[in-house]
Each structure stands twice: as C-alpha cells, then as structure tokens.
ZAMARGU-4260 file (C-alpha; in steps of 0.2 Angstrom, whole numbers, plus 5000, padded with zeros to 4 digits):
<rodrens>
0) 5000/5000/5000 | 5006/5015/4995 | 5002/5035/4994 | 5003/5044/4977 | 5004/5063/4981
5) 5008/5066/4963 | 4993/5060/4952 | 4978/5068/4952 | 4962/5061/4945 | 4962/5070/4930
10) 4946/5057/4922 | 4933/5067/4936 | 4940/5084/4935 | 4937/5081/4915 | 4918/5073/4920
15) 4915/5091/4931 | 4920/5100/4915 | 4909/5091/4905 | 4896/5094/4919 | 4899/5111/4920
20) 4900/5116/4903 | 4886/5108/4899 | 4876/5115/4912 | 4880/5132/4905 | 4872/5130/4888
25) 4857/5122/4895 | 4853/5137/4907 | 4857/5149/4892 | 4844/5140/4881 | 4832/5137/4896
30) 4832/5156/4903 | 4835/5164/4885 | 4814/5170/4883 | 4813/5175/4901 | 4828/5184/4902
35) 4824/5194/4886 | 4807/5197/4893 | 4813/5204/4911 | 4828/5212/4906 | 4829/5214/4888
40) 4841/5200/4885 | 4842/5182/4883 | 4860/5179/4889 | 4856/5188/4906 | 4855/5173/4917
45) 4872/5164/4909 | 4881/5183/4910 | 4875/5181/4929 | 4881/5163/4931 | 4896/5166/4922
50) 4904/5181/4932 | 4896/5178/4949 | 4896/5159/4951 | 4909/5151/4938 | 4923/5166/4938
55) 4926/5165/4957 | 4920/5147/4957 | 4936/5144/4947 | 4944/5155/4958 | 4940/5143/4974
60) 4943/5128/4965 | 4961/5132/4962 | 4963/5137/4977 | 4956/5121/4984 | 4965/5110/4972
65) 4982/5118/4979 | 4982/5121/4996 | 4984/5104/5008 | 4966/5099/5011 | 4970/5094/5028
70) 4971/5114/5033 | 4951/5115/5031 | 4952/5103/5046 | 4965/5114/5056 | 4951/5128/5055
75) 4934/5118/5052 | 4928/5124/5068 | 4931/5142/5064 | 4922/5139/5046 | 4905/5130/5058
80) 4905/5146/5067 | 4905/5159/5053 | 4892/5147/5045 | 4880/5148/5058 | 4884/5167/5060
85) 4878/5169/5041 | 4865/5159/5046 | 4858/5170/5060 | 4860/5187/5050 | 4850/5183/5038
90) 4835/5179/5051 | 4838/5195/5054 | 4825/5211/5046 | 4834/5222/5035 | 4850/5212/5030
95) 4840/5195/5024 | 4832/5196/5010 | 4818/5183/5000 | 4820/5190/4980 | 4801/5187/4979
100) 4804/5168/4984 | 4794/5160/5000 | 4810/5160/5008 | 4823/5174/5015 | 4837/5166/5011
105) 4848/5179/5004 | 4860/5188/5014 | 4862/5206/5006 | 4878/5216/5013 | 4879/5233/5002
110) 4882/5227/4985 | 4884/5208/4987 | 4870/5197/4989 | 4873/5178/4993 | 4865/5164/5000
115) 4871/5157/5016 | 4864/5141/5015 | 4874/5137/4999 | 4892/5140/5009 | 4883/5133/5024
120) 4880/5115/5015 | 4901/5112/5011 | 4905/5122/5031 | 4895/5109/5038 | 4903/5095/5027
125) 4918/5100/5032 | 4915/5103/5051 | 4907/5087/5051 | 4923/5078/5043 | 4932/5083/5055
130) 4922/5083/5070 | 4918/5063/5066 | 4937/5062/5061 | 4940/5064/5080 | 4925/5054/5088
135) 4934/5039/5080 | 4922/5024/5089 | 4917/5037/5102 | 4902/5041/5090 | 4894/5024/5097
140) 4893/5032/5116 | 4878/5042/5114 | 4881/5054/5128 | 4899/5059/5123 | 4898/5054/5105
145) 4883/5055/5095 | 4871/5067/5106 | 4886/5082/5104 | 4885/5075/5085 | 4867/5078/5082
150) 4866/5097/5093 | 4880/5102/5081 | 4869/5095/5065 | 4854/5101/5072 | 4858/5122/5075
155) 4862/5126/5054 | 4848/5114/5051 | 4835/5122/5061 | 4842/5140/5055 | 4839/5135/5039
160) 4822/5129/5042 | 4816/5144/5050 | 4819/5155/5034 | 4811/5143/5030 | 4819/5132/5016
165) 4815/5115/5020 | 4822/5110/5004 | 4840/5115/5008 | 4836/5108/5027 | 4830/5092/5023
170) 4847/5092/5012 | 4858/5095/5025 | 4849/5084/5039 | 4850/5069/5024 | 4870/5073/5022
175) 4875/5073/5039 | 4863/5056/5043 | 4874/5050/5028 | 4890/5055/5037 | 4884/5047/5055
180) 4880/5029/5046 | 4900/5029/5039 | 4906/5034/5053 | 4901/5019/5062 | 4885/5027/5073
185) 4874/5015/5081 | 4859/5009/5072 | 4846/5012/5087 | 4855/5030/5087 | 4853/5033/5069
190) 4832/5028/5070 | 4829/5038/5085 | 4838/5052/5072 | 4827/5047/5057 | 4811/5043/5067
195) 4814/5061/5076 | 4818/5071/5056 | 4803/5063/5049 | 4791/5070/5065 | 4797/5087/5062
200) 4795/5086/5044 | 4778/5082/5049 | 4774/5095/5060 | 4782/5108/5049 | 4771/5104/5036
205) 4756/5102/5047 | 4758/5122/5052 | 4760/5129/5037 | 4744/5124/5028 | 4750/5130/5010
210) 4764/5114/5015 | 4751/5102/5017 | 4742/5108/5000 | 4760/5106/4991 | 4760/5089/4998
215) 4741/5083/4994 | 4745/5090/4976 | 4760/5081/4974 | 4750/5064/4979 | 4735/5071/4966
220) 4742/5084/4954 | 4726/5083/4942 | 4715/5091/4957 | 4724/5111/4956 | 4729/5111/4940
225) 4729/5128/4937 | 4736/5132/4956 | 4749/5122/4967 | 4748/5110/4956 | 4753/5121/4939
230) 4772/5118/4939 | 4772/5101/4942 | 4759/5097/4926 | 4766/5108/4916 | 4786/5100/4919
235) 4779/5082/4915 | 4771/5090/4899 | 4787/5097/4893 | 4796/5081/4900 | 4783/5069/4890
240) 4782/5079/4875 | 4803/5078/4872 | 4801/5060/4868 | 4818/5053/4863 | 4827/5066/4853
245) 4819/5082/4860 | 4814/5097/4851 | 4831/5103/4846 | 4842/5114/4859 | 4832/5131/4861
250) 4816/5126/4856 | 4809/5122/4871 | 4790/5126/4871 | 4785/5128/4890 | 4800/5141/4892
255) 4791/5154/4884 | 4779/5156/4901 | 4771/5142/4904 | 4784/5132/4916 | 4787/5143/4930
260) 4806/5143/4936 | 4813/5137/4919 | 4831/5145/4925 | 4829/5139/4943 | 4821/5123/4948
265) 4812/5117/4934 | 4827/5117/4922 | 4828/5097/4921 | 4812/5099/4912 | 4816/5111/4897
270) 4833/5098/4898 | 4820/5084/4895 | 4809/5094/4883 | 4824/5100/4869 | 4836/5087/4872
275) 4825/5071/4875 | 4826/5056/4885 | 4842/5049/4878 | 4852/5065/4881 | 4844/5064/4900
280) 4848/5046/4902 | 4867/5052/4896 | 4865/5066/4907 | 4859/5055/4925 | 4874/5042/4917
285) 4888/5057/4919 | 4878/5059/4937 | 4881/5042/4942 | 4898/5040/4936 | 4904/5055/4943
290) 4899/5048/4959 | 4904/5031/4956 | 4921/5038/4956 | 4921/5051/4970 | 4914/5035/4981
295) 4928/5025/4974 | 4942/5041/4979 | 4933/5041/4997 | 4937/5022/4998 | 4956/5026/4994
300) 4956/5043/5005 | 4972/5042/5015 | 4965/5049/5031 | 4946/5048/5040 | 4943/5066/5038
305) 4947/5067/5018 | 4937/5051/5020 | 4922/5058/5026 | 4925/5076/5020 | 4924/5067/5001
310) 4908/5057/5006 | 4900/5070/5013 | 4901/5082/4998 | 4896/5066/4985 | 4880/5066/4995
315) 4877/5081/4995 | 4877/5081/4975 | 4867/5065/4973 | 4853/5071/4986 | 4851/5090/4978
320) 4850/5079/4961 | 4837/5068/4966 | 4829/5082/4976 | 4828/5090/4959 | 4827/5080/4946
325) 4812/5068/4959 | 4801/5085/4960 | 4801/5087/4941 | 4794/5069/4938 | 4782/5068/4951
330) 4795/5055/4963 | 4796/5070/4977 | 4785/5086/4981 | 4791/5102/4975 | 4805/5107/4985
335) 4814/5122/4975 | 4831/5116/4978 | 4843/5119/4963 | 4851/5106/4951 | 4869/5107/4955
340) 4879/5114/4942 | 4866/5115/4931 | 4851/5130/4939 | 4855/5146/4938 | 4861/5151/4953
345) 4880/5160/4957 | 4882/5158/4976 | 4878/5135/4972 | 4889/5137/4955 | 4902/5144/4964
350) 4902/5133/4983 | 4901/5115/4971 | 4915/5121/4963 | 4926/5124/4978 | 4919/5106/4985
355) 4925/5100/4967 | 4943/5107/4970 | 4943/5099/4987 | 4939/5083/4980 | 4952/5086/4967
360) 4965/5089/4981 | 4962/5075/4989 | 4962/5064/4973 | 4982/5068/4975 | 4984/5058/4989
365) 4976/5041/4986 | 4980/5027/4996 | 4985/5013/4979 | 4983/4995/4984 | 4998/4987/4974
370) 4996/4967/4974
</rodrens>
C-alpha cells in the first residue's frame, strides 16, 4: 500500500468539465425567453452565472485544488462558526432578503448578495469531517459521541428551516445522517435520528397549511391544476412531450411562460423537453459516474477526515440531484432546491466548485493498493 501525492484524478475533474459546461448552455437556452422578457436580454441569466458563480467558482477551485486539504480541518471549527453566523444574519430584518421567493434566504451586505445556506451546505461537510474524524468509535457512546454530533447538526439545520427552506434543510439533515451511518453510529441512534427528522418534517408541514396543500398536490396533481399544482403538470408535459430526441436545443416550448422557474428549479424539464430522454439518460449516466468515482476516491482517502469530507460532499450532489430532478417527475414534492451545476444560481455554482477542488486535492493523495 502505497500513497501517490503526485497524480491527480484527472478522468473526474474532466467529468466536472463536462458537467459544468454543459450546464452552462442548458441554462442559456432554458432562461433565454425569460431573460429577454425581464431584462431585455436572453444571455442575462448565463452573463450572471458566468461572472458571479463560475469566475470565482474557478477562483476557489484552484485554490482548493492547491492548498493541503488537511488545513480545512485545522480551521473547520472556525468555518462551523462563521456558517452559523451567516445563518443568524440573515433571520435578521433588513439584511436578509427573499427576492420574491417563499424564503429569506439571501444575505444582502451593500452590493453583494449571497446565500448562506449554499456556503453553509460544504461548512457543515467539512466541520462534520472533522468533528467525526476525531470521535473515531466514540460516535457509538451516545452521551459523549453521538448526542454532541446531532446538537451540532441540528443548529444550521434548524436556522435554515426557520427561513424557511425546507428543501435545503432536509438536504443537510439527509447529508449529515449519511455521514453518521460511515462513521460507524449505532443503528438504534441513527432511528431515534430518522424517526425524530421525519416528526418534524411532519409537524412543519402540518403548520404551514400552503405545505400540506403542496404535499396533497404532489399525491394528486390533476386536482389544482391551474394552482399548486401548475408547475408540476406543466414539467411532466414538457418532460413527456421531448420524447427521445427532444425538440432541438432552444426550442423548448414551456420556456416561453408556461413552466414557471425554467432558470431555477424546473430546468431538468426544458433539459428533457429540447434534448430528449436519451440525452437525459446520458445526462443521469455522467451523474452516476461521477459519483461512482468520488465514492471510489473516498474508499482510497488516505485519512478519516478526507474520507468523510469526500463522502459528505458526494451526498450532498446526489441528494440535491434527486431532490431536483424527483420534484420534476412527480418521485418527490416540489421542494425548489437547485440542480447542482446545472440551475442558475451563482452563490451553488460557485460553493460546488470549491467542493470539486477539494475533491480534486484530495484525489492527490490516494491510498493505491499494489498486489
């Protein structure tokens, strides 16, 4: 056994170039119309993505890629704390802002706006890494190990929710109960965990009623469908109607104001509707192989934190994709989370891309099993 410091994976970084670039082009042809209508021009949204999510994306990714991953440990406490701070400020009136969504989930400081729950998503990843790095096999002792493990996950998650996004908490609270079952916790801890997650899934939707309609018209779509349950009959139409070859890219029909948020959450579905269901089947594929291989480079991590930390950000991916891509097929209710890479959407663009260059850094130091 052996530890190569020299080689890095250059196969997945090219499968995130692919990704990304691909993404790109989509949200150009998905947000063209509305862009042109709102502003007066269709390249708004991908000028936006571009300079505000992949410029400085690239920017952290190098970074990432260069320094010695294991430095995010040396201050992962300090990035849990400024995560949660971000957290708190934007509960607060006058410097969160909502952008005319359900949720305030904007932080505006002057001229910069960004979403905290984006940076909070890879700080928690990486606080968790660590903090589970150091448990070792404490995390079976639930007063000393996994109890302190779940108020820590708890405080963002519950931050988050109260802005609220339960899409973005549900998420996170999915990520770290990923990150508890690698590192070993105890299976009566981890049902007391999911038992306890799905009761305050339930009650958050039973006090908001405009939640529990969401839910009843994910169940039965065909009773609103000019209401709640618009978006989701409109996506399967432009889904159904792609067939196998699509329209052609930038021919979508439902983009020009019939599928709401066809920039944002509902962008799978112009994907389906101009490129068809082979192109989304090569599209999942990349999905799967990209995280195939990260699962594979967590496997040969050379320590438990780049272990976890890889893990944790994989999961990440893969849950926001089915998050997604599950809403716009009728799998999972409407949540309005992003598809990584893919929505518009500079403060997600740019955090993947940083988790992708700390991936890559860690893909220099594989642990190679030599018979």
């Amino acid at each position: 056994m052996v530890v190569d410091k020299t080689k890095t994976d250059y196969l997945l970084l090219s499968y995130f170039g692919i990704l990304i670039f691909f993404g790109l082009i989509l949200l150009w042809s998905a947000s063209s119309v509305v862009g042109f209508e709102r502003f007066g021009d269709s390249y708004f949204f991908l000028k936006r993505q571009v300079l505000y999510g992949f410029l400085p994306g690239l920017f952290l990714f190098i970074v990432l890629s260069k320094i010695p991953y294991i430095f995010l440990k040396k201050i992962s406490l300090l990035i849990y704390v400024v995560a949660l701070i971000l957290l708190i400020l934007v509960l607060i009136p006058g410097m969160g802002n909502s952008f005319g969504t359900t949720a305030q989930s904007w932080l505006s400081l002057g001229l910069l706006s960004f979403q905290p729950s984006e940076v909070a998503k890879l700080g928690i990843i990486v606080f968790f890494a660590s903090y589970l790095a150091d448990l070792g096999n404490n995390i079976e002792n639930f007063q000393t190990g996994f109890l302190p493990a779940l108020i820590l996950g708890i405080l963002p998650i519950g931050l988050i929710a109260l802005q609220p996004d339960i899409g973005t908490a549900s998420i996170l609270f999915a990520t770290i109960f990923g990150m508890l079952f690698l590192a070993k916790a105890r299976y009566s801890h981890l049902g007391i965990l999911l038992v306890s997650g799905i009761g305050a899934f339930i009650i958050m939707i039973a006090l908001v009623p405009s939640r529990a309609e969401r839910l009843m018209t994910f169940m039965r779509p065909e009773l609103d469908p000019q209401g709640i349950g618009y978006q989701i009959n409109q996506a399967l139409l432009a889904i159904g109607s792609g067939g196998w070859f699509g329209f052609g890219l930038g021919h979508s029909i439902q983009k020009h104001q019939y599928l709401p948020e066809v920039h944002a959450d509902s962008i799978f579905a112009v994907m389906a509707e101009e490129l068809g269901f082979i192109m989304v089947v090569a599209f999942i594929l990349l999905l799967l192989v990209i995280c195939f291989r990260v699962f594979k480079l967590a496997k040969q991590s050379p320590d438990n934190f780049a272990k976890f930390l890889v893990f944790g950000v994989v999961l990440w991916f893969i849950i926001q994709s089915f998050f997604n891509i599950g809403a716009m097929v009728g799998l999972v209710p409407l949540t309005g989370v992003p598809l990584p890479f893919v929505s518009h959407g500079g403060t997600a663009l740019m955090i993947s891309m940083s988790a992708v260059g700390i991936i890559i850094n860690i893909s220099k130091n594989r642990i190679k099993y030599r018979l």
